[in-house]
Legacy VTK file of the C-alpha trace (Angstrom):
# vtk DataFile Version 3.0
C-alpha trace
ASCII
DATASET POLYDATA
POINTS 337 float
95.938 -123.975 -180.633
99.056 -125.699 -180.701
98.106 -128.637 -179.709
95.101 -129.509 -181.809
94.828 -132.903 -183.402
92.951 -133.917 -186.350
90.693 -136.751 -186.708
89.874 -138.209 -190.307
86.243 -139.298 -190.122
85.198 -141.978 -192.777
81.637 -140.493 -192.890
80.284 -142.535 -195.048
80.486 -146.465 -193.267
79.161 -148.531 -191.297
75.486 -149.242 -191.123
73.869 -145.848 -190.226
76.186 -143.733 -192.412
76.499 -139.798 -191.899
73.858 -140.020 -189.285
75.760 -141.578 -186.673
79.177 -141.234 -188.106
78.850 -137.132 -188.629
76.464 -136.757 -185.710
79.175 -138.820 -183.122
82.096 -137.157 -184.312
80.269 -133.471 -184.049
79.680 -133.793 -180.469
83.271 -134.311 -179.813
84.577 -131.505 -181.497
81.961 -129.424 -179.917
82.923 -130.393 -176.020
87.353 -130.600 -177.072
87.912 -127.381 -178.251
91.233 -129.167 -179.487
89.940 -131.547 -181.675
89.678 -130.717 -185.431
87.904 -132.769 -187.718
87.975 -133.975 -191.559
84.722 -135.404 -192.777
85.341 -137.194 -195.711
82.682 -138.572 -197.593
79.872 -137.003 -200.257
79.670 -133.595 -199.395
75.698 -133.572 -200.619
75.102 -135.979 -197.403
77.266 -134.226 -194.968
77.289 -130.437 -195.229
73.519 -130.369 -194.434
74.181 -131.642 -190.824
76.908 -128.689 -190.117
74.690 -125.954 -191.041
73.355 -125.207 -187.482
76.888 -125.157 -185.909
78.255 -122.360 -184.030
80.987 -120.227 -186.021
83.923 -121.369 -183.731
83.208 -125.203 -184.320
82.401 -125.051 -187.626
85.816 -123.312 -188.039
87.532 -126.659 -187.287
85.554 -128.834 -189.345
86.247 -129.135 -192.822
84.776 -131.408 -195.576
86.767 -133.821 -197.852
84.901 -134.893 -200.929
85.329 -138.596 -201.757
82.742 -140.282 -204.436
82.572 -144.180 -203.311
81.709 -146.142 -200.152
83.074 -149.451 -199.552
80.138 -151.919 -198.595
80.302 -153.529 -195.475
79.930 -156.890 -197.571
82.823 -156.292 -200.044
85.784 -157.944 -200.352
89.424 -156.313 -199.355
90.916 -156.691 -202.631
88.278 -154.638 -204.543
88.281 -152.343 -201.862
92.027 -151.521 -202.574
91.867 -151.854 -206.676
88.338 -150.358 -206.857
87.354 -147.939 -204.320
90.731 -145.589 -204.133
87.918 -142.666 -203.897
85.942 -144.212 -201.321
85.417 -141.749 -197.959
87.640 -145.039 -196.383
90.457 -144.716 -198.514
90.306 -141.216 -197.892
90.985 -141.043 -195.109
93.684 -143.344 -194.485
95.088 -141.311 -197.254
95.096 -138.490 -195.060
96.778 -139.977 -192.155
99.561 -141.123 -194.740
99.894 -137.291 -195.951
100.148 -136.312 -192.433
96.760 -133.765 -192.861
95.498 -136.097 -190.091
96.596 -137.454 -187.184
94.621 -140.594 -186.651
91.291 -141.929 -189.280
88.035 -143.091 -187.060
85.784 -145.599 -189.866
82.763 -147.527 -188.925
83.262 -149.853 -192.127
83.972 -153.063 -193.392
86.951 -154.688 -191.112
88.585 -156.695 -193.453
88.836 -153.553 -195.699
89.771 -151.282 -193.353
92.514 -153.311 -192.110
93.885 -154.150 -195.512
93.538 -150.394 -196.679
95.120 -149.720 -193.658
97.956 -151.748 -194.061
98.271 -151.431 -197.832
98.669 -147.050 -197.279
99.918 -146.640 -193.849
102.716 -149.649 -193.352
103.903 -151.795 -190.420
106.025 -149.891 -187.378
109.833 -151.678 -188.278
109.743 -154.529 -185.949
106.309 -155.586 -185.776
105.277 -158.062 -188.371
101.171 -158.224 -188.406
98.775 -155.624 -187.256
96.551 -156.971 -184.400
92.879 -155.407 -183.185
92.695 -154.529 -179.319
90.046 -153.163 -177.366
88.907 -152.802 -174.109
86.365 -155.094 -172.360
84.549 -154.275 -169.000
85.758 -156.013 -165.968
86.156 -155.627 -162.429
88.997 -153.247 -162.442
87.071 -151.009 -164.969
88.406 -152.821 -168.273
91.012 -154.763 -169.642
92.766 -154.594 -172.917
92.452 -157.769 -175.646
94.259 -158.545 -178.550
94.190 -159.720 -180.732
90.471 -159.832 -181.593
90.684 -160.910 -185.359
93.459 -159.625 -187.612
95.075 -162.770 -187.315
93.881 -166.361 -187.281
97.340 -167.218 -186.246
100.090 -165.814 -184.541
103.629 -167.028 -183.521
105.467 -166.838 -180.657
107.163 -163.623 -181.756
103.841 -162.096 -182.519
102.535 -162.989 -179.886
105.641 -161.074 -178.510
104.946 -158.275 -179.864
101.070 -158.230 -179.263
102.121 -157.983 -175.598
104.344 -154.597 -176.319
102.075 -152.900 -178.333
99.481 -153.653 -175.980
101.288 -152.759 -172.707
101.815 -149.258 -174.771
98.387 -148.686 -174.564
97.704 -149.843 -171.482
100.132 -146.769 -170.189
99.255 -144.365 -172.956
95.623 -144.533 -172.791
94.235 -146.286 -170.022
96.751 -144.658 -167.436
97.523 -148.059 -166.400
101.550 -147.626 -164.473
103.170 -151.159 -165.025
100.617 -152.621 -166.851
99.889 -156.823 -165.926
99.759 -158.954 -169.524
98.652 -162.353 -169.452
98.996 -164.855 -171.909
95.780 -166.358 -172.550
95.617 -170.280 -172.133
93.678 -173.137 -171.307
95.444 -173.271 -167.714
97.695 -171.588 -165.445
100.602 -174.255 -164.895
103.246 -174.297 -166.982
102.544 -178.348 -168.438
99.318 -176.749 -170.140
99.178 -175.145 -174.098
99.725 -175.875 -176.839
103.953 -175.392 -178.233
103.145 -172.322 -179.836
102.011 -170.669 -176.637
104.490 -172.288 -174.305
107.301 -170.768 -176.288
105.862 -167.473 -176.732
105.533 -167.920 -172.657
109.087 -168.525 -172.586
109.848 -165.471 -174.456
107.420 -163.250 -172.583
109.531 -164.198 -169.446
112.450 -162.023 -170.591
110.861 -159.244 -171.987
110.721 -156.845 -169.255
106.952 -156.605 -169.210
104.928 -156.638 -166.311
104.251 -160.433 -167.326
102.261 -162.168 -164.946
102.124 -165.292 -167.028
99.075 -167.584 -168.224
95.635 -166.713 -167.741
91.896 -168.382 -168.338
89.352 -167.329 -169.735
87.734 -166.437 -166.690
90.323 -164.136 -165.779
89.561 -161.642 -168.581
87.342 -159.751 -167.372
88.014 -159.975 -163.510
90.945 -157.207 -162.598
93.476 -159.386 -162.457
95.303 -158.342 -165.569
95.300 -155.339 -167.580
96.190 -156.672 -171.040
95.229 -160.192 -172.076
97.143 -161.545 -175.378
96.255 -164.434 -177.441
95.977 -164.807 -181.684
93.330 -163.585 -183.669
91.348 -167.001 -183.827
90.733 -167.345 -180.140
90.825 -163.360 -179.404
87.466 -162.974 -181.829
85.426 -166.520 -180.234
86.106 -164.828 -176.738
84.698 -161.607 -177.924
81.824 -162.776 -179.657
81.014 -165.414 -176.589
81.238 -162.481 -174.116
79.093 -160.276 -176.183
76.217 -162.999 -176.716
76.464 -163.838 -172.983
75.755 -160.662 -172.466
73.230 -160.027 -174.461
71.362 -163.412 -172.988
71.434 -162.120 -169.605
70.093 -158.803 -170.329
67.113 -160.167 -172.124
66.944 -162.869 -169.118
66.766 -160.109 -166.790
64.375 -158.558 -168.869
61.935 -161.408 -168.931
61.926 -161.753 -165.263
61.747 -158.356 -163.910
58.571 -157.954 -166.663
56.664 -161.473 -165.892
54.387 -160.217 -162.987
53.225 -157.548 -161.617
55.425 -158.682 -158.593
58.699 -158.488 -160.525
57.940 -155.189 -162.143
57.189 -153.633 -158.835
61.193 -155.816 -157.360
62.470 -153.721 -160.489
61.388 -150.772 -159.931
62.865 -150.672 -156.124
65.609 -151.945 -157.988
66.240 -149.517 -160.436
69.126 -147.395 -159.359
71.074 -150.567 -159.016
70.063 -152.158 -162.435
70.624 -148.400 -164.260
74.361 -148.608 -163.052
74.354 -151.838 -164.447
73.816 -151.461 -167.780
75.827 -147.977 -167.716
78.615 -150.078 -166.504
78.151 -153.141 -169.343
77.219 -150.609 -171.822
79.219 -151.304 -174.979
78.873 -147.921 -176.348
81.016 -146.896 -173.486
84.021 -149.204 -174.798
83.546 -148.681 -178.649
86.483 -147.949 -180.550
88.919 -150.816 -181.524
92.291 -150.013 -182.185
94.588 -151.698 -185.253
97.761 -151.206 -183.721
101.203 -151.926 -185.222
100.049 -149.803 -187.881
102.540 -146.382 -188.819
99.255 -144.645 -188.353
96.671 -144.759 -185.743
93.409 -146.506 -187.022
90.378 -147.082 -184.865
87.595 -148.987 -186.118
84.192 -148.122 -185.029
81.223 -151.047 -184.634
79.283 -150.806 -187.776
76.271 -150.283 -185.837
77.579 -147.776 -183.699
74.585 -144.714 -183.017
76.028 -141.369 -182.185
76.934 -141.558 -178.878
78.488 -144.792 -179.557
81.124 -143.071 -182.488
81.927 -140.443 -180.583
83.463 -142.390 -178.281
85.492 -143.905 -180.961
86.540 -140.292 -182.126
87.992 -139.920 -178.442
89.830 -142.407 -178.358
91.515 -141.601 -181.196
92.482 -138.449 -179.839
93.995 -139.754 -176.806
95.837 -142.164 -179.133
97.043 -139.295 -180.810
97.910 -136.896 -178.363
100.244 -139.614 -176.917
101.873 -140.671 -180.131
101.063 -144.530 -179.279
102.784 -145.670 -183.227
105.922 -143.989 -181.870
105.639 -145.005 -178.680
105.271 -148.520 -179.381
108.271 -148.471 -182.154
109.958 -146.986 -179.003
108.881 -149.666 -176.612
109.879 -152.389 -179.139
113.480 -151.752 -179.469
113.412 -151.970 -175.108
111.184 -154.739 -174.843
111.345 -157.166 -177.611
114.542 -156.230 -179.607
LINES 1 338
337 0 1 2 3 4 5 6 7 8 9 10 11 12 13 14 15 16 17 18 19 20 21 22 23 24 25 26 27 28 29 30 31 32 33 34 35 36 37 38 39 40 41 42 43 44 45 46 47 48 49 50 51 52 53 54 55 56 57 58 59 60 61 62 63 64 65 66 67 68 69 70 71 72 73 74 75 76 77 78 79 80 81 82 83 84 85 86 87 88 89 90 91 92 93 94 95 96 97 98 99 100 101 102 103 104 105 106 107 108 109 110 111 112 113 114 115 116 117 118 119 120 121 122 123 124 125 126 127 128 129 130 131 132 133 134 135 136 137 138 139 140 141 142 143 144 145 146 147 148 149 150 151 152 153 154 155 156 157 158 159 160 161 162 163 164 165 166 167 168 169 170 171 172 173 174 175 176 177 178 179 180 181 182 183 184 185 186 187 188 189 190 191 192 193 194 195 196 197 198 199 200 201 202 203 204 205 206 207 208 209 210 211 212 213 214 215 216 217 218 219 220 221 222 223 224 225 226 227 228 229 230 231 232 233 234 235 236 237 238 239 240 241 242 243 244 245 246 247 248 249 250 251 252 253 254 255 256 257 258 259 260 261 262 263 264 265 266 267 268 269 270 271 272 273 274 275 276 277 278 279 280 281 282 283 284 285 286 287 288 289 290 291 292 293 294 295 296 297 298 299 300 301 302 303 304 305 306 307 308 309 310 311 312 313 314 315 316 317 318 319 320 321 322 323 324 325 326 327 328 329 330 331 332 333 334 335 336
C-alpha cells in the first residue's frame, strides 16, 4: 500500500517495557492494515511476543536490534554520550534516516526530548520544542502546551506555541478554525505579567483564531480548543488536574462503597458512572506530542499498559499521515513570519 506509514517503537522504555510497549503497538498494526511497524529494542525480549501473529501482520513488522535502554532516572547528557545504541536512540535515528515516519517511546522525558532535539533538529522558525497534549473537557478535549519542555518561554515562543498548536488542532483533532487562548491569571487586558501581555499583543496580529486570555478554569470547559502558556505553568496545571482527578475518583469510591445503601445508589448508578470514567479515562488521551521538532515524536506515559500505548501509536499515525512538521513550517511562514 501506498500509503503506509511507519511507526518506530522504542520497545524497550518506560516502566512495563516490551509488555506494554510491543503488546500496544501490535494491536494497532493488527486493526490499520496501513500501519507498519519497527520494534527496536533487544530482539531476545521482543521476537517471542510476534510468534503467534498472522502471516499478513507479521509481514509489516520488523525488528531493529539495539543493545541499551535509557533508565527512566538517567540524566539527558549520558543519554546522548552513552546510550547511542539504546532502543531510544534508535529510533529517533530512524526517523532522521527517513526508514520511519514518526518514533512512539514510553521513556525518560528529559532524554527523549534532548535525543530528540540533538538527532532530529528544530523546524526553521521555531526556536524551542514544546510538549502538547490533549486534556478532556466539555467539548471532548482541548489541546495544552506547553506541558514541560520549557520552564520559560518568551513572547515569540509563546508565538509560536500558538501556531504549532493551532496545526494540530486542524490536523488531528479536525478542529476548522481552531480557538487559542493565552493562559493567564484573568481575562482583562490590565492582568499578567509583561511577558504575557506582549506575547498577547503579538497573538492579536497573527491571524489565529485568537480569542485572547483565558483562566484556568476555562481549560477544560469547551471554550477554547488550544490553550498556550510556558512550560512552568503548562506542567503545575497538568499535574493539579491529574491529582484532582485522581482525589475524586477515590472520593467517589469511598462513598459509593461505605454502606450497603451506597453500594446498592451505585449500582442503579452504574451506566452513568461507567461513561464517566470512559470519558476521564487517561488512557484514552495518552500520547504527548514534542512538536517543533523536524520529526514527529510522541511520548508515551511511562506507565502506560497496552491499551494505553496503542493509543499513542495512533496518534502518531494521524500525525504522520498529515505531515504536521511540514505543516506547521508551512503555517509559520503565514502566521508568525
Amino acid at each position: 500500500m501506498s500509503n503506509r506509514v511507519s511507526i518506530a517503537v522504542d520497545a524497550m522504555s518506560g516502566d512495563l517495557g516490551p509488555r506494554s510497549c510491543v503488546t500496544g503497538a501490535l494491536d494497532v498494526v493488527r486493526t490499520d492494515p496501513s500501519v507498519e511497524l519497527l520494534l527496536v529494542g533487544r530482539p531476545e525480549e521482543i521476537e517471542p511476543r510476534l510468534v503467534r501473529l498472522d502471516a499478513a501482520v507479521r509481514e509489516r513488522v520488523r525488528v531493529v536490534a539495539a543493545s541499551q535502554v535509557v533508565e527512566m532516572d538517567e540524566s539527558p547528557r549520558d543519554a546522548i554520550r552513552r546510550k547511542k545504541d539504546s532502543s531510544l536512540r534508535r529510533a529517533l535515528d530512524l526517523v532522521a534516516a527517513g526508514e520511519a515516519a514518526a518514533c512512539v517511546s514510553a521513556g525518560n522525558t528529559g532524554a527523549l526530548m534532548a535525543s530528540a532535539h540533538f538527532v532530529l533538529g528544530m523546524i526553521p522558525g521555531i526556536e524551542r520544542p514544546a510538549i502538547l497534549a490533549a486534556i478532556p473537557s466539555g467539548d471532548g478535549q482541548t489541546l495544552m502546551l506547553d506541558l514541560g519542555a520549557n520552564t520559560s518561554a518568551t513572547p515569540e515562543q509563546l508565538v509560536q506555541f500558538a501556531v504549532m498548536g493551532s496545526v494540530v488542532a486542524t490536523d488531528v483533532v479536525g478542529r476548522e478554525r481552531p480557538k487559542v487562548g493565552l493562559l493567564n491569571i484573568g481575562s482583562e487586558e490590565i492582568k499578567g505579567h509583561e511577558l504575557v501581555k506582549a506575547a498577547h499583543q503579538r497573538l492579536q496580529g497573527t491571524g489565529l483564531n485568537y480569542i485572547g486570555y483565558v483562566e484556568g478554569n476555562d481549560i477544560c470547559s469547551g471554550r477554547v480548543d488550544v490553550v498556550v502558556t510556558d512550560g512552568f505553568t503548562g506542567n503545575v496545571a497538568l499535574k493539579s488536574m491529574e491529582g484532582i482527578a485522581r482525589f475524586m475518583a477515590t472520593t467517589m469510591r469511598g462513598e459509593f462503597t461505605s454502606s450497603p445503601l451506597r453500594k446498592l445508589q451505585a449500582l442503579l448508578a452504574s451506566s452513568a458512572l461507567d461513561g464517566i470514567r470512559r470519558r476521564l479515562d487517561p488512557g484514552r488521551y495518552n500520547g504527548a506530542s514534542m512538536v517543533g521538532l523536524t520529526g514527529i515524536v510522541i511520548k508515551s506515559h511511562g506507565g502506560a499498559d497496552a491499551a494505553a500505548f496503542s493509543q499513542a501509536v495512533r496518534l502518531a499515525a494521524v500525525e504522520a499521515r498529515n505531515g504536521v512538521p511540514s505543516q506547521i513550517s508551512a503555517e509559520l511562514k503565514t502566521k508568525a513570519g
